[in-house]
SEGU-248512 format. One record per atom (N, C-alpha, C): residue number from 1; chain; x, y, z; residue in one letter. Coordinates in steps of 0.1 Angstrom, whole numbers, plus 5000, padded with zeros to 4 digits. Layout:
<mardrens>
MARDREN,seq,mol,xx,yy,zz,type
MARDREN,NUM,A,X,Y,Z,A
...
</mardrens>
This chain:
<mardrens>
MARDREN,seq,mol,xx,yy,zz,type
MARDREN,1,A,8537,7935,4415,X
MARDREN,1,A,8533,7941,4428,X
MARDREN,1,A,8528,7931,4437,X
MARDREN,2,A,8534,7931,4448,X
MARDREN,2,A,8531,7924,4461,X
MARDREN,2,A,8516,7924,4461,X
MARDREN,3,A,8514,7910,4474,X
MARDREN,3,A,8502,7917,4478,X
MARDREN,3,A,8502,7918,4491,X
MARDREN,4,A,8491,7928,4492,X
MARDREN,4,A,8491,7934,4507,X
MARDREN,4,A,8485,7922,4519,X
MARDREN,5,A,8492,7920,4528,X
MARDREN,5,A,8486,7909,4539,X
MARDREN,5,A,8478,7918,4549,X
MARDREN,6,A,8466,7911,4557,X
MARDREN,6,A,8466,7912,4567,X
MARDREN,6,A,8472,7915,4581,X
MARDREN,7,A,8481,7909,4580,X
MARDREN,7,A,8491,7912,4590,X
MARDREN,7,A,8497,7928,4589,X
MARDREN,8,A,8498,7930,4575,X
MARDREN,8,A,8506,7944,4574,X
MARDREN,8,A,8498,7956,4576,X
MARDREN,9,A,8485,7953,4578,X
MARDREN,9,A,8477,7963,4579,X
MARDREN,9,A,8472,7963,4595,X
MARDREN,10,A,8471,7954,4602,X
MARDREN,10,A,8463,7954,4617,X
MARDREN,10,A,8466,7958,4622,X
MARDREN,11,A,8460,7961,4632,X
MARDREN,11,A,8460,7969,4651,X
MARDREN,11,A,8468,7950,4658,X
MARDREN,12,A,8481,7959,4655,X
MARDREN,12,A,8490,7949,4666,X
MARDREN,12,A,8487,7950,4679,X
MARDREN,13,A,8485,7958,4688,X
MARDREN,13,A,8485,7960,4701,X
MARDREN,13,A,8469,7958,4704,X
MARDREN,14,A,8462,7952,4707,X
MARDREN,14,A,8449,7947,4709,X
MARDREN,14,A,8442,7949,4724,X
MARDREN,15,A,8429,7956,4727,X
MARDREN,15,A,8425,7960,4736,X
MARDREN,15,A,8415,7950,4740,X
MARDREN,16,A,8416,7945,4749,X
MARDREN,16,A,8405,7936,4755,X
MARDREN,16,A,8396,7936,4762,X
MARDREN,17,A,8383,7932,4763,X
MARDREN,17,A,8368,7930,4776,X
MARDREN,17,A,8369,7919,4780,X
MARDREN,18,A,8368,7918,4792,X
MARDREN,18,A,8359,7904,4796,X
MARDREN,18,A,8345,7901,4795,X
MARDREN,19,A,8343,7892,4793,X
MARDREN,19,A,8328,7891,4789,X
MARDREN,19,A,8317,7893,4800,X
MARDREN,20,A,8322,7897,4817,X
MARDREN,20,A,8315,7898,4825,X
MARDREN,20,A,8313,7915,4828,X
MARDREN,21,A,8320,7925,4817,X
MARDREN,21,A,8323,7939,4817,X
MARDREN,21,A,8311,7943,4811,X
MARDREN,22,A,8306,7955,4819,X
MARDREN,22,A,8296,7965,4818,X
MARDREN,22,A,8294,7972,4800,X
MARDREN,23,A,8290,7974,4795,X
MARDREN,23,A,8287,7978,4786,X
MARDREN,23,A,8290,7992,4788,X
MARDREN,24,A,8291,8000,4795,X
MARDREN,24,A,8299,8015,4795,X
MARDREN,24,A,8312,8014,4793,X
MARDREN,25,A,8316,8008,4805,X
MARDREN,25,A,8333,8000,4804,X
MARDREN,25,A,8335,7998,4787,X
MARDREN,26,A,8331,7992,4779,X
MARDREN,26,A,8334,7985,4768,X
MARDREN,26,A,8334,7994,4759,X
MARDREN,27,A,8321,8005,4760,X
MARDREN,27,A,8322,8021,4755,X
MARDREN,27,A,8332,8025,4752,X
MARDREN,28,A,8332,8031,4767,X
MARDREN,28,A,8345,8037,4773,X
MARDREN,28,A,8362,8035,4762,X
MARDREN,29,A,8361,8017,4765,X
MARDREN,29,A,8375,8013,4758,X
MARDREN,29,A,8378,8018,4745,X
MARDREN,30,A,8362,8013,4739,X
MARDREN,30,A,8363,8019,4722,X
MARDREN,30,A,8363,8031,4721,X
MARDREN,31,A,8356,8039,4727,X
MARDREN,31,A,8359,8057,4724,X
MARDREN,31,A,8374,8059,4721,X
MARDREN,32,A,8377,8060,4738,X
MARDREN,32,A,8393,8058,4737,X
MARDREN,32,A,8401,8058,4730,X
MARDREN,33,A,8401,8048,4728,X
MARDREN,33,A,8411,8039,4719,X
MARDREN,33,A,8404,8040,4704,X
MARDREN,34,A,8393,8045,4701,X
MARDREN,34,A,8391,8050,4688,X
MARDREN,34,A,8389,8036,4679,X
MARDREN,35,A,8385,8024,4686,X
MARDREN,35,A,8382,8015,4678,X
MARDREN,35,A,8366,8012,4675,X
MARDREN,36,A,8364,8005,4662,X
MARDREN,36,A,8351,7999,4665,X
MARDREN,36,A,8344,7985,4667,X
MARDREN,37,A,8354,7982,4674,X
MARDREN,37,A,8353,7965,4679,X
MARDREN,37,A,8362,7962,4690,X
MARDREN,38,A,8359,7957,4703,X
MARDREN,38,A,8367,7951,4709,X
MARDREN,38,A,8364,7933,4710,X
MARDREN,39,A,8378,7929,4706,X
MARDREN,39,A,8380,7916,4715,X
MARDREN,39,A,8371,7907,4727,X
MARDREN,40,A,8365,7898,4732,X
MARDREN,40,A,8359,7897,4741,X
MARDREN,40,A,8365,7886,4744,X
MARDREN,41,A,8367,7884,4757,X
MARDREN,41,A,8376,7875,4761,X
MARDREN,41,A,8368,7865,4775,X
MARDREN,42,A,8370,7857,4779,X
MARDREN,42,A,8364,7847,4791,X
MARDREN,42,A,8374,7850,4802,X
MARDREN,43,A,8378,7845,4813,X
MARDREN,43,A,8383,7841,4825,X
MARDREN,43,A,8397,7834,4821,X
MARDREN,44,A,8399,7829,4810,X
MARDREN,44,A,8404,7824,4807,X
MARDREN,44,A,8416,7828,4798,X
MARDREN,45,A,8409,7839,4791,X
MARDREN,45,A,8417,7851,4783,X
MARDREN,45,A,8415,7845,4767,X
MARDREN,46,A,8402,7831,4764,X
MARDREN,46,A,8399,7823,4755,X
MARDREN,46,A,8390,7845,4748,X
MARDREN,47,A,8390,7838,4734,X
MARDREN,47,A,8381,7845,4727,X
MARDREN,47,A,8368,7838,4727,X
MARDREN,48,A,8361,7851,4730,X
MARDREN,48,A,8344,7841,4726,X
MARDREN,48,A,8335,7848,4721,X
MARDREN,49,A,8337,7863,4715,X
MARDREN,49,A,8331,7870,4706,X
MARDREN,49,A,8339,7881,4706,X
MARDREN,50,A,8332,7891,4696,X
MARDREN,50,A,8338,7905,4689,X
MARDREN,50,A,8325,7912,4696,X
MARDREN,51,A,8328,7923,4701,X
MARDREN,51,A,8317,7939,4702,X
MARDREN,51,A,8322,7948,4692,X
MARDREN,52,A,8310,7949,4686,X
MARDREN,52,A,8312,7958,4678,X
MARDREN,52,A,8304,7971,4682,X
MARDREN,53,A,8305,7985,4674,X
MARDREN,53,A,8300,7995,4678,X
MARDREN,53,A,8281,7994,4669,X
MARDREN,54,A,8280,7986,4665,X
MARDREN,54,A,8265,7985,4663,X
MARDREN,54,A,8261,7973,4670,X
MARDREN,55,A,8266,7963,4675,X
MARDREN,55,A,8261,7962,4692,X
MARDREN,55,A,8261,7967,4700,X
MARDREN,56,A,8262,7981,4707,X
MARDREN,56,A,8263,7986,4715,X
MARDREN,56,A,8250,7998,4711,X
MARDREN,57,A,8253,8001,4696,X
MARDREN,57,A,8238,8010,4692,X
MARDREN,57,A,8229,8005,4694,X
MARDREN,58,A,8228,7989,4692,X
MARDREN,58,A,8218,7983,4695,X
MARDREN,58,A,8213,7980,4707,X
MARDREN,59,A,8222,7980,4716,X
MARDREN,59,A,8218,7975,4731,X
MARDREN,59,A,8214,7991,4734,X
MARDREN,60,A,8218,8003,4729,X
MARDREN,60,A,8213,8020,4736,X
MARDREN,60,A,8201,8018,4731,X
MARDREN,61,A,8199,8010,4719,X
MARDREN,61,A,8183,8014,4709,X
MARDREN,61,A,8170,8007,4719,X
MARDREN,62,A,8177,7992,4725,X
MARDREN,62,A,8168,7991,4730,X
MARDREN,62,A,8165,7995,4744,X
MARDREN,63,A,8175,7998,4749,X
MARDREN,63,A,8173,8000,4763,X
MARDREN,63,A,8168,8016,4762,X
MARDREN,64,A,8164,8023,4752,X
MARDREN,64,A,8160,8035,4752,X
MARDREN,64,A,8144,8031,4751,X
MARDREN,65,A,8139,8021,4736,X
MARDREN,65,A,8125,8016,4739,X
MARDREN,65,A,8122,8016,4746,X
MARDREN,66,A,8128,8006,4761,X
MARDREN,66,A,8120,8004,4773,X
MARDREN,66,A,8120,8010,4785,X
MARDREN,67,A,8124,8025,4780,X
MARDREN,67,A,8123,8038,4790,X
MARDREN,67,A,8133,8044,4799,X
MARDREN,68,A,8131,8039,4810,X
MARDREN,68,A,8146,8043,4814,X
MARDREN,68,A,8153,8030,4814,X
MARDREN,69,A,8169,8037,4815,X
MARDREN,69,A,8181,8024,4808,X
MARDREN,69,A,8190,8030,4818,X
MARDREN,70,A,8191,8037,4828,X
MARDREN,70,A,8206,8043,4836,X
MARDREN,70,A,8207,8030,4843,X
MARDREN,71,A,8198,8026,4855,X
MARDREN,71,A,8200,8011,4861,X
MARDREN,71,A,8208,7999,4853,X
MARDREN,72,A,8205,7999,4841,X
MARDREN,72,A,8209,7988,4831,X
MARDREN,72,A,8221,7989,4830,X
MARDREN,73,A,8226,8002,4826,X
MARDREN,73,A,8241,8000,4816,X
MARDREN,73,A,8255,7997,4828,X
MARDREN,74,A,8254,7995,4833,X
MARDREN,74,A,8265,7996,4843,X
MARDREN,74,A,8268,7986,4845,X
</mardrens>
């Protein structure tokens, strides 16, 4: 029995942020698109991190500690 690669299992078609994008926007993408990580990308189209969906709990968690958060997320 073969083994199973990487490749044979991935999300070929890949959804991207810029790293200068709003944290709703980035939401937004992953709701969507039903993933739990986007790509993050520079100006350049370089990689320079992953968002995942417990970065984003984490950025609601804190911006909930420090009261109001509507100004922030945008």
């Amino acid at each position: 029995m073969g083994t199973v690669r990487v490749s044979d299992v991935m999300t070929k078609e890949v959804t991207l942020i810029g790293a200068e994008a709003g944290v709703v926007e980035a939401v937004d993408k992953m709701v969507t698109a039903k993933f739990g990580c986007l790509p993050v990308v520079d100006g350049d189209s370089t990689l320079v991190g992953l968002l995942t969906e417990t970065d984003c709990l984490r950025c609601f968690r804190d911006l909930l500690k420090m009261g109001t958060f509507k100004d922030r997320l945008s």
